[in-house]
Structures are given as structure tokens and as C-alpha cells.
N, C-alpha and C positions, 0 to 999 in steps of 0.2 A: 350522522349520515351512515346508512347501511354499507357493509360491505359489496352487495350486488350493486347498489348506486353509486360507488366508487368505479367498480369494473365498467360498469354502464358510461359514466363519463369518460375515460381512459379510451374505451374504443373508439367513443365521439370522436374524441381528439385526433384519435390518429386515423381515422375516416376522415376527418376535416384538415388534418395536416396533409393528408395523400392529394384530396383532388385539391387543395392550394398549390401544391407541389405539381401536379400534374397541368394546371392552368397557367401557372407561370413558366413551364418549360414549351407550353406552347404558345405562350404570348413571345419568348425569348424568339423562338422559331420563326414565329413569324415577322416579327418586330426585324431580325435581322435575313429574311426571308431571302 
């Protein structure tokens, strides 16, 4: 695997980890609404 297809995945991740992160702070929200 190339180095740019390492960085490539990495950002995934933490594009994928933020809106998990941002979907579950608003399910929390609402959940206890």
C-alpha cells in the first residue's frame, strides 16, 4: 500500500469517526431530550 493510500484511509477514519461521534451526541440529546 502507498503512502498517499495510507493518508487517504487515516482521514476516512476520522471523517467517519467525527460524524459517528456527532450522530451519537445527537441521538444522546435526544434520547434524553
Amino acid at each position: 500500500m502507498t503512502t498517499s493510500n495510507k493518508i487517504g484511509l487515516t482521514i476516512l477514519k476520522m471523517v467517519f469517526g467525527a460524524i459517528a461521534a456527532l450522530l451519537f451526541v445527537r441521538w444522546v440529546l435526544w434520547a434524553t431530550g
